[in-house]
C-alpha positions in Angstrom: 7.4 14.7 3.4 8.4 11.0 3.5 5.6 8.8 2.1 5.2 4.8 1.1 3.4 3.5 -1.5 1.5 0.3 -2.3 0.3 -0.6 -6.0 -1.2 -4.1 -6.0 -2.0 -4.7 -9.9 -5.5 -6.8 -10.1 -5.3 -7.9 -14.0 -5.0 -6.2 -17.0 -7.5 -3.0 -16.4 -7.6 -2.9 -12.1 -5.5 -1.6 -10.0 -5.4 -0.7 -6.4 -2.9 2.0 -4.8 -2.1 2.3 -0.7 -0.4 5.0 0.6 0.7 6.5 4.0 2.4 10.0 4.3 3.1 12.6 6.6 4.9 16.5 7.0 6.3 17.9 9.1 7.8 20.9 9.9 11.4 22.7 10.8 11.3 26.5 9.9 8.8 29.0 9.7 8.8 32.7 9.8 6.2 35.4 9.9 6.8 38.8 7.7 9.1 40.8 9.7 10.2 38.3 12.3 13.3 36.4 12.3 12.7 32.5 11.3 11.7 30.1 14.2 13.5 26.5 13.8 11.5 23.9 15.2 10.9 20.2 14.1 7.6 19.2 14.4 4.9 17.1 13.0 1.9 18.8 11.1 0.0 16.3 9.3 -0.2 12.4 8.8 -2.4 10.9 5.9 -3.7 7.2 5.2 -4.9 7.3 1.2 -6.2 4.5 -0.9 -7.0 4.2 -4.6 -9.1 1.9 -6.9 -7.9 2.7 -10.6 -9.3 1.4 -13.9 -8.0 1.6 -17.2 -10.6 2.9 -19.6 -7.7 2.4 -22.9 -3.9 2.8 -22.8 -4.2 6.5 -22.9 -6.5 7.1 -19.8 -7.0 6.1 -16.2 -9.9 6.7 -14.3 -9.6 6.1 -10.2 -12.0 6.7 -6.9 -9.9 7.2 -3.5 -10.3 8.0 -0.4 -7.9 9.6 2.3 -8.1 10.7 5.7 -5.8 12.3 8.3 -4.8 13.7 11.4 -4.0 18.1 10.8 -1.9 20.2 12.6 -0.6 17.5 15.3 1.6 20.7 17.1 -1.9 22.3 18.3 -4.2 20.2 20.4 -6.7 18.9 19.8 -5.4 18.3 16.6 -8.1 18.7 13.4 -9.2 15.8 11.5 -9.6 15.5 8.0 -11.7 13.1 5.7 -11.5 13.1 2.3 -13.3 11.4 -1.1 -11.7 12.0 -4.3 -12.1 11.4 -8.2 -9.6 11.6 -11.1 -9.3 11.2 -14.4 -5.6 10.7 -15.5 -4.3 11.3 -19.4 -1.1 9.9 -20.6 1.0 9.8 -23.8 4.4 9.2 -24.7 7.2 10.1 -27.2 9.6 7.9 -27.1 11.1 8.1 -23.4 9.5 11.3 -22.7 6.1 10.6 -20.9 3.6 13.4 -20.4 0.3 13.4 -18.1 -2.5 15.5 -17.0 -4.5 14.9 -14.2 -7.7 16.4 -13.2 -9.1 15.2 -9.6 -12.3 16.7 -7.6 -12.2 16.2 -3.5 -14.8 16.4 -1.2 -13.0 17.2 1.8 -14.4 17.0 5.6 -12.9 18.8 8.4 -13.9 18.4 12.4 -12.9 22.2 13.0 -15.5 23.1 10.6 -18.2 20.8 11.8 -18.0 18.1 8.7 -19.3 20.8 6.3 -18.1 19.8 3.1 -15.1 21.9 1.1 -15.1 21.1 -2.9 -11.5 21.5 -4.0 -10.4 20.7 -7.8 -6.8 20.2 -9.1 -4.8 19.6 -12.2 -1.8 18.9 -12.6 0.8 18.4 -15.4 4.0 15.8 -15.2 6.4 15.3 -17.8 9.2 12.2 -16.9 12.1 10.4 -18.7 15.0 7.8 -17.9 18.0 9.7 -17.4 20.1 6.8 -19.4 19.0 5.3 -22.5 15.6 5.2 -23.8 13.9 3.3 -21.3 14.0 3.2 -17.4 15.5 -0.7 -16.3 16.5 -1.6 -13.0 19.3 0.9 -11.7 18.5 3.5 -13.8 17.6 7.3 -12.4 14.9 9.4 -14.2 13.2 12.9 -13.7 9.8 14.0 -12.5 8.7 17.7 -13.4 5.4 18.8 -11.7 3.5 21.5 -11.8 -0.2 21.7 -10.0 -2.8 24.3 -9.7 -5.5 24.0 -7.0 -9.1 26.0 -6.6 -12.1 25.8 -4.5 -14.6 26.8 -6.7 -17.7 27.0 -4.8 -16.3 29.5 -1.9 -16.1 33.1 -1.9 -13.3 34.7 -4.3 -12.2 31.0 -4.7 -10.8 31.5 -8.0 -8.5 34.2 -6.7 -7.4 32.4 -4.1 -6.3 29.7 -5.8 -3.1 28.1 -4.8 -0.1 26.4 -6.4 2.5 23.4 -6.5 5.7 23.1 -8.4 8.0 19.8 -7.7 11.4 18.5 -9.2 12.2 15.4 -8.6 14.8 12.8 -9.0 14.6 9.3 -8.8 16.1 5.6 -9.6 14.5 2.2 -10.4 15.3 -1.1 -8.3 15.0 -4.9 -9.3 11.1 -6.1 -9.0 9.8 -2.5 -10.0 10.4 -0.6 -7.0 11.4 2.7 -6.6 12.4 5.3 -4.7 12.4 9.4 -5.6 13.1 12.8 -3.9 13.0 16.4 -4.6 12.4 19.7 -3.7 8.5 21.2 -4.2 7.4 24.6 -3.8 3.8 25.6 -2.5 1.9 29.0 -2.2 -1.1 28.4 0.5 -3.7 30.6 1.7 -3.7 31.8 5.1 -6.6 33.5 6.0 -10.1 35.1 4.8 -7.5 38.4 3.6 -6.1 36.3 1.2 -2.2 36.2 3.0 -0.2 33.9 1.5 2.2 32.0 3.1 4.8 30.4 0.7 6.2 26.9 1.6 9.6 24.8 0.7 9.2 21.1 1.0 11.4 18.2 0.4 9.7 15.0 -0.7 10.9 11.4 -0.3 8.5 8.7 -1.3 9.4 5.0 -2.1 6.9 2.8 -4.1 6.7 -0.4 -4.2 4.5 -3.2 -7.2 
């Protein structure tokens, strides 16, 4: 999952946040059948945010993101998606904790544009490695853990699905960084409720 990010700061409260991603794919095996290895793309996404800071505690942000699914089947599906969150943040001394809460409105072609709601929240909690703040050179950690729910489909509440990450990463000079990791995902499959279970490693590199 390699992904670049943009954050262009616009004064003291505005922010805006570009980012292109993608996944793709290398193993994947069906119950009861060995594992078939085969590197392929599945999914390539163009998001943008507009964040405002309502106090130094919390972060509200409108975004927008849309891209091309499932790029090994033809024609591949289409996605288009509107999203709001509202982030919380606190700190104790280099220990920084967050919750985020986001609502999507999500558009696919294979489904004729109907919309999907979907609504996440996710916990973070992230500290320097060295010292008691994160300088240039420095590595920190990243613990996530997300749930995710469609709320207005059938059983969606059951079928909800979710995303643990761990993730290491180190400052450069000018505030960039860069940070990988592996994440674990449970999905659902179909209208029976089958799982499928998914290992990802993420790579993402930000930059001010």
């Amino acid at each position: 999952m390699p992904q670049l990010n943009y954050r262009l700061r616009l004064d003291d409260r505005w922010q805006a946040n570009v980012g292109i991603f993608s996944e793709f794919i290398y193993g994947q095996q069906t119950t009861g059948q060995t594992i078939n290895w085969e590197f392929r793309p599945l999914h390539l996404n163009l998001q943008a945010f507009v964040a405002y800071q309502l106090d130094p505690a919390f972060n509200l942000a409108l975004g927008y993101q849309g891209a091309q699914r499932q790029l090994n089947q033809m024609p591949a599906d289409r996605e288009h998606r509107l999203m709001q969150q509202l982030t919380w943040s606190t700190s104790w001394g280099k220990y920084r904790w967050q919750l985020r809460s986001r609502t999507e409105q999500r558009f696919f072609r294979q489904q004729n544009d109907q919309v999907v709601h979907r609504w996440r929240l996710r916990t973070a909690f992230d500290f320097p490695l060295n010292g008691e703040r994160l300088d240039p050179g420095e590595s920190f950690c990243n613990l996530q853990a997300e749930g995710l729910v469609n709320p207005f489909q059938q059983d969606g509440w059951q079928r909800r699905e979710w995303r643990f990450y761990l993730g290491w990463g180190r400052m450069l000079a000018g505030g960039q960084r860069w940070e990988t990791g592996p994440e674990w995902r449970t999905r659902i499959r179909n209208a029976a409720s089958d799982r499928s279970r998914a290992f990802y490693w993420r790579l993402s590199l930000s930059l001010p």
